[in-house]
C-alpha positions in Angstrom: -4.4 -47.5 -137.4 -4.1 -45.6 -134.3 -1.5 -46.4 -131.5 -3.1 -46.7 -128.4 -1.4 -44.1 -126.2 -3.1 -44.6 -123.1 -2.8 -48.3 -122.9 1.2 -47.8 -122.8 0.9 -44.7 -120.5 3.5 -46.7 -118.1 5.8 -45.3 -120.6 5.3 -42.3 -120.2 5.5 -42.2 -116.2 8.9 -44.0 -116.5 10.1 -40.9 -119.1 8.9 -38.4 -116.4 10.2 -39.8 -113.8 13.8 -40.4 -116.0 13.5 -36.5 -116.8 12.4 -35.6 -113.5 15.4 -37.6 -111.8 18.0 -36.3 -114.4 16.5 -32.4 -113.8 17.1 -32.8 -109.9 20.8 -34.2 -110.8 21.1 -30.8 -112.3 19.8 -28.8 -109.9 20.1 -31.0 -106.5 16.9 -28.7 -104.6 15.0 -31.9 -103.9 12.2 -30.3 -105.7 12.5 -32.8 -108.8 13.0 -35.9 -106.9 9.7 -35.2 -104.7 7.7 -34.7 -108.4 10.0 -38.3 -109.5 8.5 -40.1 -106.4 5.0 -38.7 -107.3 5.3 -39.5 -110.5 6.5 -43.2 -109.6 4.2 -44.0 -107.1 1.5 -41.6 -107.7 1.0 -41.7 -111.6 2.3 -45.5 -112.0 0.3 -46.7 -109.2 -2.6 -45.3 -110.4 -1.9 -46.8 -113.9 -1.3 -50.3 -112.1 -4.6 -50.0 -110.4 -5.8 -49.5 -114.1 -7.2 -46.2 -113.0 -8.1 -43.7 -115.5 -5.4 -41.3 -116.9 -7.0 -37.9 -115.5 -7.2 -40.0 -111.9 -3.4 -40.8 -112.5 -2.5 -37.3 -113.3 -4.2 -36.4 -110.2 -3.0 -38.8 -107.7 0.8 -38.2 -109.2 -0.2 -34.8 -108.5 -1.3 -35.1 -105.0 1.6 -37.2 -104.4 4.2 -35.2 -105.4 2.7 -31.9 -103.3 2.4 -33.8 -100.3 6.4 -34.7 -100.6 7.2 -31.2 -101.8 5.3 -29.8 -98.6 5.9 -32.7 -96.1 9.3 -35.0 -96.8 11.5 -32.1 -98.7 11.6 -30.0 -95.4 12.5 -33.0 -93.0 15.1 -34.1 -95.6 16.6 -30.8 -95.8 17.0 -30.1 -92.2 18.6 -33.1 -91.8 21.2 -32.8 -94.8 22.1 -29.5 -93.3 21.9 -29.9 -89.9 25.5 -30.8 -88.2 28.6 -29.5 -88.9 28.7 -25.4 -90.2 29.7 -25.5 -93.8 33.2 -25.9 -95.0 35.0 -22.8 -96.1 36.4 -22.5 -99.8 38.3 -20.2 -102.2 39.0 -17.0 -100.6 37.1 -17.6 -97.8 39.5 -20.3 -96.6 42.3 -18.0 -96.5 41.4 -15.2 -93.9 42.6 -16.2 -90.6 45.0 -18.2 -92.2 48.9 -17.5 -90.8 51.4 -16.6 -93.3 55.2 -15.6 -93.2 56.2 -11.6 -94.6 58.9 -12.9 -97.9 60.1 -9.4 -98.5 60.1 -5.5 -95.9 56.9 -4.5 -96.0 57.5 -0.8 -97.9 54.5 2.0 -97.4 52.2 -0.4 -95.9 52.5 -3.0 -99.0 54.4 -6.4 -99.9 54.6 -9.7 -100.4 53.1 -12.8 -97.6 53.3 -16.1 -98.1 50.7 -18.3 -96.7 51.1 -21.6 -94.9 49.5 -23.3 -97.8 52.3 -22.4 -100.0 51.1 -19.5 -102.1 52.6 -16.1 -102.4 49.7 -13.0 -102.1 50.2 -9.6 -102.7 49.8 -8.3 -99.3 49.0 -4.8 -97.4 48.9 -4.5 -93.6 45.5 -3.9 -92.0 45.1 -0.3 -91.7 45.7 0.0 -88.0 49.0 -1.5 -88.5 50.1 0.2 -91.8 52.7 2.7 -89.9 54.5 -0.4 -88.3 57.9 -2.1 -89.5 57.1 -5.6 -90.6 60.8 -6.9 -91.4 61.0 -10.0 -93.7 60.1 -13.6 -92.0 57.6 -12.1 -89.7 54.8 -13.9 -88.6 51.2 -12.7 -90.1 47.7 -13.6 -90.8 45.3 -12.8 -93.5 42.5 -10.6 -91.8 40.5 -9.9 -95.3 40.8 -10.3 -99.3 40.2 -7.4 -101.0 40.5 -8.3 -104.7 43.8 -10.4 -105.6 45.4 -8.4 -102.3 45.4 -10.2 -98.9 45.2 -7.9 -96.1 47.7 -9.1 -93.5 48.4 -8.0 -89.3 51.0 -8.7 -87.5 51.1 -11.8 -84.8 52.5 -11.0 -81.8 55.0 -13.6 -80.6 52.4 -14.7 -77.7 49.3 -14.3 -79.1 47.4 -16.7 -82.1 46.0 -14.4 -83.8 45.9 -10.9 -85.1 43.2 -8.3 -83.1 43.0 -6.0 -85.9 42.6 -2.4 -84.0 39.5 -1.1 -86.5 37.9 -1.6 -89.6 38.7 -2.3 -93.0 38.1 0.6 -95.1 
């Protein structure tokens, strides 16, 4: 005897729309949850109407390019719209003050920053020539590598004005 595949086609929405959902966990585009909605409402609501499975196909189809086209861009605009995003890892660190621990010896030495760690510092090159005795106040202007690339704050002013570029 031959199960009867399409009469239990429900099933098979619900696994689509489980894979679907667990795809766009993976991947978080909204690309996945648009073809999970289709899917849900499209192909199950078809199969509730006791449409036909090519019909149900088709309307899950229709669904889910409608969302992709229509609701994906208006939910995106308004996940990223607000705030400019938040800076990480080495990004975080440039602009970030920092205290000279040791004489600064052929443009090279060590800067603590104010969130505690100790970097491998050189002075930006327009002020490699300068004396940069320890405790001085600094800021991180670049990272190149594991190296922070520090200037000099002047007692008045809040931040560096590095005079060039970075080579």
């Amino acid at each position: 005897m031959v199960p009867d595949l399409l009469g239990s086609a429900w099933i098979a929405w619900l696994v689509v729309v489980v894979v679907a959902v667990v795809l766009e966990l993976l991947t978080l585009n909204l690309v996945f949850l648009m073809i999970a909605a289709g899917s849900l409402v499209g192909g199950l609501g078809a199969w509730a109407l006791g449409l036909p499975w090519p019909l149900q196909i088709l309307a899950a189809a229709a669904l889910s390019a409608v969302l992709l086209l229509v609701a994906r861009p208006l939910l995106l605009r308004r996940l990223v719209r607000g705030d400019a995003r938040a800076l990480t890892n080495v990004d975080a660190l440039v602009g970030m003050p920092a205290r000279a621990v040791d004489r600064f010896a052929d443009g090279g030495g060590l800067a603590r920053l104010d969130n505690g760690e100790t970097w491998t510092a050189r002075l930006h090159p327009s002020y490699e020539h300068e004396d940069v005795p320890l405790g001085t106040r600094l800021a991180v202007v670049a990272v190149n590598g594991a190296t922070a690339v520090v200037a000099p704050i002047p007692a008045d002013a809040e931040a560096p004005r590095p005079r060039g570029d970075l080579p």
